[in-house]
C-alpha positions in Angstrom: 70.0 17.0 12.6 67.4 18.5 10.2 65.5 20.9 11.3 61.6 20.1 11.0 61.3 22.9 8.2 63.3 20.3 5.8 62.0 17.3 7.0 58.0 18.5 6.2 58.6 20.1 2.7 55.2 20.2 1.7 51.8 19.7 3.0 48.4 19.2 1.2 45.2 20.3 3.2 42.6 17.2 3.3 39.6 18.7 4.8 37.7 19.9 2.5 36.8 23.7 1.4 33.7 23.2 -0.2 29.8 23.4 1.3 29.6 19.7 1.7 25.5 20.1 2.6 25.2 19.2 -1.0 26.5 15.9 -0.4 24.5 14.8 1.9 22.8 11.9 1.4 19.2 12.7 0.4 18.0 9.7 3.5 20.3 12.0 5.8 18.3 15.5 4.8 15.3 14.4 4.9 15.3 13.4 8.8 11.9 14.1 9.8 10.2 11.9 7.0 13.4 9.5 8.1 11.9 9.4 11.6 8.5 8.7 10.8 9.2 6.0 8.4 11.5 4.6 11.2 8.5 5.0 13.2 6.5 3.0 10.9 8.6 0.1 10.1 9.4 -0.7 13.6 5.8 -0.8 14.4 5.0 -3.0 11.6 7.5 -5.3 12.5 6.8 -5.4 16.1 3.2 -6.1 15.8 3.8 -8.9 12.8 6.1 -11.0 15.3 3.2 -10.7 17.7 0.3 -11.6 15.7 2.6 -14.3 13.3 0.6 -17.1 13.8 -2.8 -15.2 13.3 -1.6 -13.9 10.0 0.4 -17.3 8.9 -3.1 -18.8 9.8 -5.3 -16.8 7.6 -2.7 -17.0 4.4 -4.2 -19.8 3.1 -7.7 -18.6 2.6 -6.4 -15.5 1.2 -4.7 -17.5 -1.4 -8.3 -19.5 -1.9 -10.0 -15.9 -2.5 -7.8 -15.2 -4.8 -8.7 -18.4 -7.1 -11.9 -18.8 -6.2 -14.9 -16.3 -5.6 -17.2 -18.6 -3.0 -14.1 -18.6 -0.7 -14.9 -14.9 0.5 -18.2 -16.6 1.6 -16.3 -19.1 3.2 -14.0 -16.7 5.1 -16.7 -15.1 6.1 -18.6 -17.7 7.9 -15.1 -18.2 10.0 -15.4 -15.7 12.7 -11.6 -16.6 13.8 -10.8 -16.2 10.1 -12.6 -13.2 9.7 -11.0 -11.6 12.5 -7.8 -12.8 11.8 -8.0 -11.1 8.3 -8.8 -8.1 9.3 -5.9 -7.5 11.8 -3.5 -8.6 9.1 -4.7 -6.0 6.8 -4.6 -3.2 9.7 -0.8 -4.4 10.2 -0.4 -4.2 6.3 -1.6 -1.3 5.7 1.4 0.5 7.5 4.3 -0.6 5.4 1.8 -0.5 2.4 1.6 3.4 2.7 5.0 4.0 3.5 5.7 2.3 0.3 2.9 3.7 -1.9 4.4 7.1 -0.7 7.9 5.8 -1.6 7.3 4.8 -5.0 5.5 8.3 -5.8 2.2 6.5 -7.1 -0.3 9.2 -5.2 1.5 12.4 -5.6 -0.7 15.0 -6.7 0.9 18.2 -7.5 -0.5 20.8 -5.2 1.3 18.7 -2.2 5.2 19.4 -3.4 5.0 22.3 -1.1 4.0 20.7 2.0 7.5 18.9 2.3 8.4 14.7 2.9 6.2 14.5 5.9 3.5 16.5 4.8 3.3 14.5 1.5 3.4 11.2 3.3 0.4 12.2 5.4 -1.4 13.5 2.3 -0.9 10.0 0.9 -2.0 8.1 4.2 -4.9 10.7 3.8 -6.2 9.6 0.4 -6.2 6.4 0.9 -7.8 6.8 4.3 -10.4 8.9 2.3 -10.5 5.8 -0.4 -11.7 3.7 1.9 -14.8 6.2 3.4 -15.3 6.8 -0.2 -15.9 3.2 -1.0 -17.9 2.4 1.9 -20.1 5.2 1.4 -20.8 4.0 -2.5 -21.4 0.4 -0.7 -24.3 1.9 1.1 -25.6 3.6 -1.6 -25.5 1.0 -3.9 -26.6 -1.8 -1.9 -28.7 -4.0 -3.8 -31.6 -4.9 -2.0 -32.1 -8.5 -2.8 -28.7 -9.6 -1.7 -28.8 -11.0 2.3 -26.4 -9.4 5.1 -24.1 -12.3 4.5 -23.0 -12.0 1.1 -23.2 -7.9 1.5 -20.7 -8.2 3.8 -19.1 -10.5 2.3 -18.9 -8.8 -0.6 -17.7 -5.7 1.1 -14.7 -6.9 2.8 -13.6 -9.2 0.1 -11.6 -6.0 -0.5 -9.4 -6.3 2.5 -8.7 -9.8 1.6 -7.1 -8.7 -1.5 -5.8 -5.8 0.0 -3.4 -8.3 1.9 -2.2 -9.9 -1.4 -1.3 -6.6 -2.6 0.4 -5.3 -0.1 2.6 -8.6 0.4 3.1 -8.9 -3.1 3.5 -4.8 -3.5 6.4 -5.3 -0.1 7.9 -8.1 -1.5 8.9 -6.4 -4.9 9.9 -3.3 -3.8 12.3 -5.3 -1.4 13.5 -7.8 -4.4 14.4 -4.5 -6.6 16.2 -2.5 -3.9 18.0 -5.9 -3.3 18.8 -6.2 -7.4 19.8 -2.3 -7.7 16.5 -1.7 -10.2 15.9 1.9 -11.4 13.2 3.5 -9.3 11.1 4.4 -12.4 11.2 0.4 -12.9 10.2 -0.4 -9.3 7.3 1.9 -10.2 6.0 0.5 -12.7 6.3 -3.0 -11.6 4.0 -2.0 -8.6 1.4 -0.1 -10.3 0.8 -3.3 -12.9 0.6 -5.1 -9.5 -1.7 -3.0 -8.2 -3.6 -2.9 -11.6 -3.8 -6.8 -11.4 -4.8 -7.4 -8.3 -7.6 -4.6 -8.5 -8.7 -6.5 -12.0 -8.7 -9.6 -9.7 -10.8 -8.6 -7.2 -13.4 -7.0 -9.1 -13.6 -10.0 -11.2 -14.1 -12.1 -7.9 -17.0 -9.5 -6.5 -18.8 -9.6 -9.8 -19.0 -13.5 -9.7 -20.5 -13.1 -6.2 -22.5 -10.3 -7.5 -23.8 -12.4 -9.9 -24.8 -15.4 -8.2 -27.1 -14.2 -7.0 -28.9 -11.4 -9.2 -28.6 -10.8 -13.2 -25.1 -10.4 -14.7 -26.1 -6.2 -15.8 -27.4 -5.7 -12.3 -23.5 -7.0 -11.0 -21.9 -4.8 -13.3 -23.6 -2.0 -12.0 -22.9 -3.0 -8.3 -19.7 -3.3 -9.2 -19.5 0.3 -10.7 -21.1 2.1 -8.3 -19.4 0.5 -4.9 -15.4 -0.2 -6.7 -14.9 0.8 -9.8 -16.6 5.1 -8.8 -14.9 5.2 -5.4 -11.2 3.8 -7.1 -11.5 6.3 -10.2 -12.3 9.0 -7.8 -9.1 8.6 -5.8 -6.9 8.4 -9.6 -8.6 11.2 -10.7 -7.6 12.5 -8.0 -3.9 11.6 -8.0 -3.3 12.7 -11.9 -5.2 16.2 -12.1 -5.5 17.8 -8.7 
């Protein structure tokens, strides 16, 4: 009988003698900003299946503002509509952050300190101040002849957009994780999407604008309530 010396002659040690936290997956070491993102995409999902049919119902008018300026009006006039828009843009807007933070297109550089979490607040936070930003300017630069109705419809013509760019922004970023694209690529795509949609809409609002006061006087509506409050918050983004 051999003895077990002869039978095991040599052995090879498989468990590795390196620091393996190296080789962590960078999802896996960044847990807290892994939570919160968990957070948010369960949320989002959760409240789309239970407003579906309120946001399937108010697609089809987004797509009309998108081709055609008096359709704001139109959607406006819809209080069911109206509504309806404006919960599918608060659902949006979720996902749309968490993918705006993703892609690195608000990353100014005095947050790299404040960590994954701290950054993906900071960008929640400029957008959030966007969005006081703008409607301040709207205030300001009211004009005076233009009725309550096409002010506000004027005004939140924005968040109807705002749902065709986050769909379309979602949508991409999903087909280019699903293709294996480059990040840097995935990127770009969504800031030309972004650029796009932002040319659309303020083409749409100075057609409104301009129905119904002088084609300078829309321009300078225009200006003062989108174009200020949007070159504020890049500025903002690229030198800070």
């Amino acid at each position: 009988m051999e003895t077990p010396d002869s039978v095991f002659r040599s052995a090879r040690q498989l468990l590795p003698t390196q620091d393996t936290s190296a080789f962590i997956p960078e999802t896996f070491a960044a847990g807290p900003v892994g939570t919160v993102s968990d957070i948010i995409v369960i949320s989002s999902i959760l409240l789309g299946i239970l407003y579906l049919r309120r946001m399937a119902n108010v697609l089809p008018s987004i797509i009309s503002c998108l081709l055609r300026w008096k359709e704001s009006i139109n959607l406006e006039d819809s209080v069911k509509l109206s509504r309806d828009r404006n919960i599918t843009a608060a659902i949006l807007a979720l996902p749309f952050i968490l993918t705006v933070y993703g892609q690195g297109l608000i990353a100014p550089e005095f947050s790299e300190g404040s960590g994954p979490v701290g950054q993906l607040f900071l960008t929640a936070g400029m957008l959030l101040a966007y969005l006081g930003l703008r409607t301040v300017f709207h205030l300001i630069f009211r004009p005076k002849r233009l009725g309550g109705k096409i002010y506000s419809a004027s005004y939140k013509a924005f968040f109807s957009f705002f749902i065709a760019e986050a769909l379309l922004v979602l949508i991409t970023t999903g087909i280019c994780r699903f293709a294996g694209c480059r990040e840097s690529l995935t990127h770009d795509i969504v800031l030309y999407e972004t650029g796009f949609v932002f040319l659309l809409f303020a083409i749409r609002k100075a057609q409104i604008f301009g129905k119904y006061c002088s084609f300078f006087k829309a321009i300078l509506y225009l200006c003062g309530s989108e174009i200020l409050p949007a070159g504020i918050l890049v500025s903002a983004a690229i030198f800070l």
